[in-house]
C-alpha positions in Angstrom: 34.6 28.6 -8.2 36.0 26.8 -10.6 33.2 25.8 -13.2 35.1 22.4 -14.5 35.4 21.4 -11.3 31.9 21.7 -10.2 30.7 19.8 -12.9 32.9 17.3 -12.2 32.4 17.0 -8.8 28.1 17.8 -9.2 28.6 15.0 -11.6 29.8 12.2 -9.0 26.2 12.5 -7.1 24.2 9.4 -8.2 20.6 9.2 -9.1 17.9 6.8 -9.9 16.1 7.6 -13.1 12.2 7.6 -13.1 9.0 8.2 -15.2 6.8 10.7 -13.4 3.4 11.3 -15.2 0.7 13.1 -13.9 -2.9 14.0 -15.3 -4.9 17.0 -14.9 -8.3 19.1 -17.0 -7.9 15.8 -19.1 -4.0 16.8 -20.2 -1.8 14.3 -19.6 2.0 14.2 -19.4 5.1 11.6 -18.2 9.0 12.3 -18.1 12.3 11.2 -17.0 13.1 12.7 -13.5 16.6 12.0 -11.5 16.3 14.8 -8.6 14.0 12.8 -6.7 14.2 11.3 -3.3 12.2 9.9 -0.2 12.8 12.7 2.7 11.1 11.0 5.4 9.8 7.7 6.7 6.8 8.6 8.8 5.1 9.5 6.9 6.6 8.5 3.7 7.4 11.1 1.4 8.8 11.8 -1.6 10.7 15.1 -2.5 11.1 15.9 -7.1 12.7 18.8 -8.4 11.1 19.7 -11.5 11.6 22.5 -13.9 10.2 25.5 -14.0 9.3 25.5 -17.5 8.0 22.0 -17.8 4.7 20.6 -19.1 4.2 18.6 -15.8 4.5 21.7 -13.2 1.2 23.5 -14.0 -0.4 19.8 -14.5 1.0 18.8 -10.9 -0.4 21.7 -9.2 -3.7 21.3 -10.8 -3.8 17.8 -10.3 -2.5 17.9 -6.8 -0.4 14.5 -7.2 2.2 12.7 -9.1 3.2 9.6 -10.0 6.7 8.0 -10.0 7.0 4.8 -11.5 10.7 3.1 -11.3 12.4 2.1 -14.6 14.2 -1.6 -14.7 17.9 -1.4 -16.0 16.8 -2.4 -19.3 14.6 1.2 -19.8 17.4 3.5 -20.8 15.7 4.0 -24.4 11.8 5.0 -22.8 14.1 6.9 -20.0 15.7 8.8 -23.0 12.6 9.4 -24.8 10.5 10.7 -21.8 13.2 12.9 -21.0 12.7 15.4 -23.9 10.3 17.9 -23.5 6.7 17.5 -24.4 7.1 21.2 -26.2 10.1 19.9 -28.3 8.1 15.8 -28.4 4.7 16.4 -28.6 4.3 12.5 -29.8 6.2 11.1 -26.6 3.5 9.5 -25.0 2.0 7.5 -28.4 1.9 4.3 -27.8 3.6 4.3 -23.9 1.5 1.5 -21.7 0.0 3.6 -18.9 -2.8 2.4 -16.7 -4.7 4.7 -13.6 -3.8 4.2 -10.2 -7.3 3.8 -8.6 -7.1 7.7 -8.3 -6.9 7.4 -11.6 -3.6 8.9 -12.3 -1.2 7.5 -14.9 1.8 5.3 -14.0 4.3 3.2 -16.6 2.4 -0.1 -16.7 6.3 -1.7 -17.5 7.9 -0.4 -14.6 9.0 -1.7 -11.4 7.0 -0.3 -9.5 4.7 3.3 -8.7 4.1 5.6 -5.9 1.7 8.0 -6.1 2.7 11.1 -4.1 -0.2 13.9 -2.7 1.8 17.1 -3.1 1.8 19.2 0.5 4.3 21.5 -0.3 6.1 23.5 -2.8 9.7 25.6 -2.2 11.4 28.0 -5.4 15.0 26.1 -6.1 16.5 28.2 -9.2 15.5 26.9 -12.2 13.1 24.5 -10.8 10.6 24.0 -8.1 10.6 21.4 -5.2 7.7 19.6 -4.8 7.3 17.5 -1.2 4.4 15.6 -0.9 3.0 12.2 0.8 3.2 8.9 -0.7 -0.8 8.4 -0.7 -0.6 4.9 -2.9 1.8 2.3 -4.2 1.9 -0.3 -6.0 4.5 -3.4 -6.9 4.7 -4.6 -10.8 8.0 -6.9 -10.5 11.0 -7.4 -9.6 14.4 -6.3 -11.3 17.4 -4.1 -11.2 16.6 -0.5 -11.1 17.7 2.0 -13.8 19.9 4.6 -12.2 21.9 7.7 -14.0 25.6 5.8 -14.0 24.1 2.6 -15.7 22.0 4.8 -18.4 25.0 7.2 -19.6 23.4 10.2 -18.6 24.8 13.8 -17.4 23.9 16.3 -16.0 25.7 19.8 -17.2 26.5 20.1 -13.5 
């Protein structure tokens, strides 16, 4: 295979960009997802790859549940800055607006909008894990254009 051609090609796939946040044993953490997508309609659920070595996994499993809330096109800087890792940003969150869904887990109080996602299952995927789980809660904020990976800039390596 051809390695600049993968990229490029891996590269044409387009993505939303979200904030998912999750709390869990009072440890708290949010950041910038794109592998995310609803897998079925009834009921309605969510599928999120997320990294192996992130903050969020262990919190996730503890906690049970996620959150994704959906950036407006005007987020790209807090998409930016809740995509580095809490090892490498330890400060990330100071100062971000979250409030509890009535489960009380965290969701961006400036998004568009939050689902809250019960997770049922879990599946190895290289470097990351899949995590499928139930949307459980939701709620609307406003109304807007949606950030997605095209309009911010942002690559994957591919």
């Amino acid at each position: 295979m051809d390695d600049a051609i993968k990229k490029e090609a891996l590269r044409l796939f387009t993505y939303g960009l979200y904030a998912v946040s999750v709390e869990a044993d009072g440890a708290r953490n949010a950041f910038t997802a794109n592998w995310l997508s609803q897998v079925s309609f009834d009921p309605p659920m969510i599928a999120l790859s997320i990294q192996n070595d992130a903050a969020s996994l262990p919190l996730a499993r503890a906690a049970g549940r996620f959150v994704v809330s959906v950036y407006d096109s005007s987020q790209r800087e807090l998409a930016g800055r809740l995509g580095k890792s809490l090892s490498r940003s330890p400060d990330k969150l100071a100062g971000l607006a979250l409030d509890p869904t009535p489960s009380g887990q965290p969701y961006l109080r400036d998004a568009l909008a939050w689902v809250e996602v019960a997770i049922e299952h879990e599946a190895p995927a290289g470097d990351s894990t899949l995590l499928i789980g139930r949307v459980v809660d939701v709620g609307m904020l406003r109304r807007a254009e949606p950030l997605t990976m095209l309009a911010a800039g942002f690559r994957h390596a591919g």
